[in-house]
N, C-alpha and C positions, 0 to 999 in steps of 0.2 A: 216640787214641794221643798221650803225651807224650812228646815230644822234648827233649833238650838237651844242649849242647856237652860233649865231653868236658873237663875240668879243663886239663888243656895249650893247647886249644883257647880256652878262655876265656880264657883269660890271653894270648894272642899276638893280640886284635884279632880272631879270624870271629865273622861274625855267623850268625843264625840266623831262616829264617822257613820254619814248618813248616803244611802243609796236612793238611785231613781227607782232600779227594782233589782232583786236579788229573790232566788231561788231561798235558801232560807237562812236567816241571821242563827238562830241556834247552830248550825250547820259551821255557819262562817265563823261562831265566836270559838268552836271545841277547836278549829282546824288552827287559829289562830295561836289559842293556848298551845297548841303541841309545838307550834311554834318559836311560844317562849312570852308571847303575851301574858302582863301581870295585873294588868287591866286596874283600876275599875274602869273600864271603857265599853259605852253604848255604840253599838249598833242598830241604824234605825231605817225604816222604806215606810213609803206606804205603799208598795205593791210588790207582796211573798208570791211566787209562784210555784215554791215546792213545798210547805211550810210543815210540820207535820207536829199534832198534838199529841196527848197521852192515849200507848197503845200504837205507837204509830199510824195512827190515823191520820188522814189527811188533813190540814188545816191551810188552804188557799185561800190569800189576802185581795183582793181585787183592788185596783187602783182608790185611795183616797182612805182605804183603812186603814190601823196602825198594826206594825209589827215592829218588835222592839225584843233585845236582847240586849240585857247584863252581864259581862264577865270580867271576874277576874279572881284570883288564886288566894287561898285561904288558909291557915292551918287548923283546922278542923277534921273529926272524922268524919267518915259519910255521914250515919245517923244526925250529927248536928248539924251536920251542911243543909238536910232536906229541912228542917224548919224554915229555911233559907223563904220558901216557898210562902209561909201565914204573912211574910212582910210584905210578899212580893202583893201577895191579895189585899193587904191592907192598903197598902199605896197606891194600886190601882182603884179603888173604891174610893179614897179622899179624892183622888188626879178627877178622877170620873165627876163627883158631889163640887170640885173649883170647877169645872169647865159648864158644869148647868148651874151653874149660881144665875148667868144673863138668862137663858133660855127660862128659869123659871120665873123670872120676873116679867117676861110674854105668854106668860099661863100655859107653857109644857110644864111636866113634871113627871118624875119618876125617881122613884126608889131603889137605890143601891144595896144587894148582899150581898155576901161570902157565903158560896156552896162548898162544901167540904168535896175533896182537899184542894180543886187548882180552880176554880169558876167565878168570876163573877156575875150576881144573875141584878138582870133591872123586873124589877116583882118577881116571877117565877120563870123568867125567858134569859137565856145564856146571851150575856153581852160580850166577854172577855175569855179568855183562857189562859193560862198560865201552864209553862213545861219548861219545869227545872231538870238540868242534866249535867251530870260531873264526870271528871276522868282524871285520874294519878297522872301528873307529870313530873316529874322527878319525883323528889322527898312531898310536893304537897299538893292540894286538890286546885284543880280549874273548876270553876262552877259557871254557867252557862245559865243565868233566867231568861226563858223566854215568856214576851206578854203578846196575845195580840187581842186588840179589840172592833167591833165588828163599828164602823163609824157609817159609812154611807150604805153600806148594806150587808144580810145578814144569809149566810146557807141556808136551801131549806131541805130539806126529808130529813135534816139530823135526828139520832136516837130521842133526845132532847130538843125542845122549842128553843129556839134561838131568834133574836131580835135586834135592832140596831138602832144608834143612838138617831141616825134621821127618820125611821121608824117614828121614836118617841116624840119627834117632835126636836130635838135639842140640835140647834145647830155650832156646828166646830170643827176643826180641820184637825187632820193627822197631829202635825203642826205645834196648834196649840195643846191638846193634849198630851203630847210626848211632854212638855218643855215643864207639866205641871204634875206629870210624872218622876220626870227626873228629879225634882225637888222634893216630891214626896217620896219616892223611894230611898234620898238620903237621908231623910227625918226614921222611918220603918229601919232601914239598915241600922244605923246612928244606933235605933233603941237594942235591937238584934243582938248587937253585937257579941257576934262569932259564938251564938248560942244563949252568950250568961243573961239577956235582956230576952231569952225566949216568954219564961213565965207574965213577965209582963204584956209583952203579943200576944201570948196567950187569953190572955182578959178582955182586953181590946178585940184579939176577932170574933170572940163569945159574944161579944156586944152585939156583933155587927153580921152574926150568921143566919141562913135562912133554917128554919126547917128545928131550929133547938126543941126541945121537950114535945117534938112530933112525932108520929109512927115515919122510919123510914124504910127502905129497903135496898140494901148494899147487892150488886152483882160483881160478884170477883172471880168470875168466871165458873163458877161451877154452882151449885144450889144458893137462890138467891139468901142472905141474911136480915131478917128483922127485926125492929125492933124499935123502941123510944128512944130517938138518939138524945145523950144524959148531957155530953159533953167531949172534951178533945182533953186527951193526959198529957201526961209533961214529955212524952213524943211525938205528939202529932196525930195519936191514934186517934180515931173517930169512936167512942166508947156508949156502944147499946146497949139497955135494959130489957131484957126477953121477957116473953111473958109468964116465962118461969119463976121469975127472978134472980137471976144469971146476967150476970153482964161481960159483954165481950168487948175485947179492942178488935178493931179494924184497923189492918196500916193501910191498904190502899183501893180502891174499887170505884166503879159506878154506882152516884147515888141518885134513886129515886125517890119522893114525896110519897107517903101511903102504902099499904102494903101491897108485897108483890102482886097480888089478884088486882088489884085497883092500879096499879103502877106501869102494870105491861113490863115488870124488869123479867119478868120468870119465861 
């Protein structure tokens, strides 16, 4: 598979080093940084064989899907680094909305969201994933995006429906996708920038989320929480309305549509 930068992307400085297959680019971009990598330099295959999502869960890329990893070092705290993460969703959903622009005008079609906090879903089925990971090297942070998207086919018994874009119908190569990624993810970055363009991705993924002013229900490991999910604060948190009227932040969990009786999260 040929890889290469989108035209935006070429021109703002990333770089590009692509494999036939590798065990996992997140993997390969932290090792890199410790190295001395200052990146902004992609990492790209379309065939992960160790790959692993949020929770260390496994995430295996089977020949012809994408896996794609961002890195490079930042002076940010944690906290601001992990917004890192709403761009990362946003530009996977534009890269996603250019590469079915053809397919829809051959009568496929499907609709792109943002699942809080790392998912892309096409209607209510898991397309993409996202796992951001950072580490201190010297005085400042490595940051590590990993995207992978499920292109020719998609796991099944996940916790979650998961689906794929030959599924839908949309035909496109690793390939072409990455290349219309990378250019979206310098426009999302661009807005980001190192935090102070949060509020404004902020709005933009509100636009473009599934599940807003629904009943959801969060598993963060121990008693599921639910609630009307209201909105996302100026960290990131996932903020419910209980039926109390109590609202809480979430920083991070499994989300399900409906409540936990109807959800299967409990």
């Amino acid at each position: 598979m040929a890889f290469a930068l989108g035209p935006r992307a070429g021109t703002l400085g990333y770089r590009l080093e692509a494999f036939d297959s590798i065990g996992s680019t997140n993997a390969e971009a932290l090792e890199r940084a410790r190295g001395g990598e200052q990146g902004p330099l992609w990492l790209v295959t379309d065939r992960q064989t160790a790959g692993r999502g949020r929770r260390q869960r496994a995430w295996i890329s089977p020949k012809g899907n994408l896996a794609v990893t961002i890195v490079e070092t930042i002076d940010v705290p944690p906290p601001v680094a992990a917004t890192l993460g709403f761009a990362a969703g946003l530009a996977l959903e534009s890269a996603l909305r250019t590469v079915s622009m053809e397919s829809r005008a051959r009568g496929a079609a499907a609709e792109f969201f943002l699942k809080w906090p790392n998912d892309v879903l096409a209607g209510r089925e898991k397309l993409a994933g996202i796992l951001l990971e950072a580490e201190t090297v010297g005085d400042r942070l490595s940051v590590a995006v990993g995207m992978g998207v499920n292109i020719v086919a998609a796991p099944e018994g996940t916790p979650y429906p998961a689906t794929s874009l030959a599924k839908l119908g949309i035909e496109t190569t690793a390939g072409d996708l990455f290349a219309a990624l990378s250019d979206s993810w310098a426009e999302f970055r661009d807005i980001w920038d190192n935090g102070r363009g949060f509020p404004k991705l902020r709005d933009l993924w509100l636009e473009r989320t599934a599940g807003l002013g629904e009943t959801v229900s969060i598993q963060t490991g121990g008693v599921p929480v639910e609630g009307r999910f209201e909105t996302i604060d100026d960290g990131g948190c996932m903020v419910l309305a209980k039926s109390d009227g109590r609202r809480v932040a979430i920083a991070a969990g499994d989300v399900y549509f409906g409540s936990a009786q109807s959800s299967g999260a409990a």
